[in-house]
N, C-alpha and C positions, 0 to 999 in steps of 0.2 A: 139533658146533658149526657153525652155520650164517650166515653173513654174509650181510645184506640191502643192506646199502648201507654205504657209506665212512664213517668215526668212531672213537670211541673203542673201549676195551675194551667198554662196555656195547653196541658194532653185536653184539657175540658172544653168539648164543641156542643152547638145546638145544633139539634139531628130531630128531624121529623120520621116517627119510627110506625109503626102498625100498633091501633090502640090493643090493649093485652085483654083477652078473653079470662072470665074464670070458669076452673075447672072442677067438678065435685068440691063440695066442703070447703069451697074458697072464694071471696068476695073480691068487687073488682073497687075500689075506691078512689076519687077524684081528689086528687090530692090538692090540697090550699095554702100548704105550708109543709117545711121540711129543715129538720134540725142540721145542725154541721157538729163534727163531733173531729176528736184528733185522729180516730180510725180513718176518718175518711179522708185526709191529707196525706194520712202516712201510708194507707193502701196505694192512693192514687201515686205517689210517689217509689213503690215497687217495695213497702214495709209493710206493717199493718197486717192485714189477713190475704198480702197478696199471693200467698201459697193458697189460698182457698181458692180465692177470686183472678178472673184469668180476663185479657180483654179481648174481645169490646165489652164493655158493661157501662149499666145506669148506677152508678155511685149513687149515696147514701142509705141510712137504715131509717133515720126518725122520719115520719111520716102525719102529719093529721090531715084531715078529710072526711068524705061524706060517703058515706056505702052508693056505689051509680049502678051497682047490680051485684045478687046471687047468686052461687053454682046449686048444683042442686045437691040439699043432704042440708043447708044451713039452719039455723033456727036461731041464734042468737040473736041476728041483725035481719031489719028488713031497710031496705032502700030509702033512704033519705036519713038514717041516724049517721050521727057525729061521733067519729071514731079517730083514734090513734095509735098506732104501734111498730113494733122495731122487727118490721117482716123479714124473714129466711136467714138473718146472722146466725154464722160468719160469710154465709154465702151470698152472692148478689142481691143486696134490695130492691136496687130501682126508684129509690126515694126521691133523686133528682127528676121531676117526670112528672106530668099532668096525672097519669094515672099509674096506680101498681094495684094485682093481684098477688091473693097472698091467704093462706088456710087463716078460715075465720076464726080460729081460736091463738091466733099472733096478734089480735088485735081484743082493744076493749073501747066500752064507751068513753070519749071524751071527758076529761071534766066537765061538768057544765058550769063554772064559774068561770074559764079561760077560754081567752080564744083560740082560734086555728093558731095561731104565733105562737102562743103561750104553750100551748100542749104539744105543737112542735117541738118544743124545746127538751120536753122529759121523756120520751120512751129508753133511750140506751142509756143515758148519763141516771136516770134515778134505779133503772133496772141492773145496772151495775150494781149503787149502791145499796140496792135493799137486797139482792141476791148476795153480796156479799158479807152484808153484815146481819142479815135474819137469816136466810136459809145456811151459809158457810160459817160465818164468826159467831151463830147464835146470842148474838149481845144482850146481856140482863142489865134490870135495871142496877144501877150501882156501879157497873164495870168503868173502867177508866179506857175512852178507848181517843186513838191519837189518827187525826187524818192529815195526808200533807195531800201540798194541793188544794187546800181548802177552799178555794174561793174559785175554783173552775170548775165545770161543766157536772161532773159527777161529785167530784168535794164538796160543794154548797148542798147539795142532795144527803150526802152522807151525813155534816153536822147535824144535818135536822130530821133524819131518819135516825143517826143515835141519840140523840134528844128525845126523839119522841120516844123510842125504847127505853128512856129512862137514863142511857149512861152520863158519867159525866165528859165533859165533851170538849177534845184539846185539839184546834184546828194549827197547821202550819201554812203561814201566809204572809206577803208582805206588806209594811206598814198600812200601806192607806187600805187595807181591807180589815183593818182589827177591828176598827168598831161597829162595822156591816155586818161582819163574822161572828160579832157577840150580838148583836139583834138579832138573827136567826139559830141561836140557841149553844155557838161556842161558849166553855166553863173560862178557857184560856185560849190566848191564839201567841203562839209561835212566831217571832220576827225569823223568818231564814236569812234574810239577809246581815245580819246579825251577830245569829246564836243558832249552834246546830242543836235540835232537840235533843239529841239526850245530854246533853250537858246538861240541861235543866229538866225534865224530864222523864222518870221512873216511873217504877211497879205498873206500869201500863199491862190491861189483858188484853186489847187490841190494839194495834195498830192495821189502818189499811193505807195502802205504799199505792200513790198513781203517777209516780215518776220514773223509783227503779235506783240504780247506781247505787252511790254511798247512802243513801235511804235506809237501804234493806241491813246492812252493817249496825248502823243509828239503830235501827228497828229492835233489832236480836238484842242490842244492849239495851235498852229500855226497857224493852217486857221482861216481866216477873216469869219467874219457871211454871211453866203451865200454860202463858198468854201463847198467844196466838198471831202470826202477820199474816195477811192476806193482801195478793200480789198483783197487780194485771200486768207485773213485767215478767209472767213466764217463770220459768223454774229458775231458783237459785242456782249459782254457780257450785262448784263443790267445795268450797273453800268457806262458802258463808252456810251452806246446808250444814257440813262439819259441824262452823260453830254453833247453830242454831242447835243442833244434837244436844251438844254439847251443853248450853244454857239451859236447856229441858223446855225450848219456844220449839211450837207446830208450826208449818208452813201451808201456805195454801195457795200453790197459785191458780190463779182464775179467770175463766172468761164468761162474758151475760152469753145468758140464751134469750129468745122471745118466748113472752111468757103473761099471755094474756090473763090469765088469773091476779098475777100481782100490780100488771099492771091498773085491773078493776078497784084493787085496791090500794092503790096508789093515786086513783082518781078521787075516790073518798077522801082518802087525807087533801086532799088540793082542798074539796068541794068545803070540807072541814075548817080549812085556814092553818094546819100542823104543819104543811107545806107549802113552802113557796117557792117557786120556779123565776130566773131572774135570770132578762132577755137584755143581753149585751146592744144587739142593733139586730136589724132587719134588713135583710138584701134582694133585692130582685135575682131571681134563677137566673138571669144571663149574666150576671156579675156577681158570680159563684168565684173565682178567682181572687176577687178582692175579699172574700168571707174567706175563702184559706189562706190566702194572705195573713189576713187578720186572726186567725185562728192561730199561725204557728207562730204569730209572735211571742206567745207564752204567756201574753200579761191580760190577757180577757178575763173576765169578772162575769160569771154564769155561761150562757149560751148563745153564739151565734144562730141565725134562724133564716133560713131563705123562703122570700115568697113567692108562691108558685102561682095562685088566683088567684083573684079581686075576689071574695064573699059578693056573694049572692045580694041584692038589694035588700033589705028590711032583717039581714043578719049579723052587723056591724062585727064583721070578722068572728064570725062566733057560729 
């Protein structure tokens, strides 16, 4: 799928392109599957990372697939392991695409309890949130930490990544996601349609915000002096950094890098069962369209996932 210029789902054509060589310390991998993410709606629509990303370009980041060659200098991978990762963000992946090259340390082994679909589904949405709540919010056990969003793409990642870190864990979602959201490890889940959280609410030491807007407001009153919000909408305005000062809350805003180490161990917790990755639908690449579609409706439940090959005979998508 090849992007010519900013728009709609229809800027997205199928374009037969030059297969891509890799270069030193970078593998070339047959891609089987490829996540859809909000970045990639809101680039292709001239938002997102499109100050990075310029067109033409092969839109998306999540990628799984099969190593189909070596550059030279590799050692991690040899041809034929099962691999996934969230190659060159924020700058072009090329995700949409039979194949993409990309430095062999963007990627890790696959899960091996998931398929191509299934592992599509986690390189950016879990890499967000373990980047942001291990390496930035450092979450202990016991913290009280608050995710909205909860039941989309990187929120369902986040409950069960502060879960596992021990916190106790207060997801904001609407109704028919409450008791899905308490199966995979919410303490409490948040009606927003409702009750705005901090009306109900406090002594929070983390919140992490994947919306923005009146959120970030909520946020600063909720956390106790000391807690911490961590952002993917970019830097506060000055009116709420003020009061954030002002409450004695940090700020952090944030964006994933690729980052094949965590995602190694992020395939552990899969292989584990600590984590579970949860595939909304499956779309074939040429009806990428209907998956943004479907994506910016807002009301998705995990991950959109497009298929790019048929698995291999005798590997049942895997």
């Amino acid at each position: 799928m090849v992007q010519h210029s900013f728009g709609g789902p229809e800027a997205l054509t199928v374009e037969s392109v030059k297969r891509p060589s890799p270069l030193p310390t970078e593998v070339l991998v047959r891609v089987y599957a490829a996540g859809v993410n909000p970045v990639d709606w809101k680039t292709r629509a001239g938002g997102g990372v499109a100050g990075v990303v310029e067109p033409p370009f092969v839109p998306g980041w999540d990628v799984a697939g099969v190593v189909e060659e070596i550059g030279s200098g590799v050692t991690r991978f040899a041809v034929g392991d099962r691999v996934y990762g969230m190659p060159w963000f924020p700058r072009a992946g090329g995700a949409y695409a039979e194949y993409v090259t990309a430095p062999s340390r963007q990627f890790a082994r696959a899960p091996r309890t998931a398929t191509f679909e299934q592992a599509a589904g986690v390189p950016l949405a879990a890499l967000t949130a373990w980047q942001a709540l291990v390496d930035t919010a450092d979450v202990r056990p016991g913290q009280r930490v608050l995710v909205t969003a909860a039941a989309g793409g990187v929120g369902h990642f986040a409950v069960q990544i502060a879960k596992h870190l021990g916190a106790y864990v207060i997801g904001v979602a609407g109704p028919s996601n409450r008791e899905w959201l308490t199966s995979i490890g919410a303490d409490e889940v948040v009606d927003y349609t409702t009750t705005a959280f901090d009306d109900v609410v406090t002594d929070l030491d983390v919140v992490f915000d994947l919306i923005g807007g009146d959120n970030q407001a909520r946020a600063i009153r909720a956390l106790r002096r000391g807690g911490r919000l961590v952002s993917v909408s970019g830097p506060l305005a000055p009116d709420l950094a003020a009061a954030a000062d002002d409450a004695g809350v940090g700020v952090a805003p944030f964006l994933v890098e690729p980052d094949g180490a965590a995602l190694a161990t992020i395939a552990d917790l899969i292989d584990q069962g600590a984590i579970h990755v949860e595939i909304a639908r499956v779309v074939p690449l040429d009806r990428v369209a209907e998956a943004h579609e479907a994506g910016e409706s807002g009301h998705t439940r995990g991950k959109i996932v497009l298929g790019v090959r048929t698995a291999r005979p005798g590997t049942a998508s895997r």
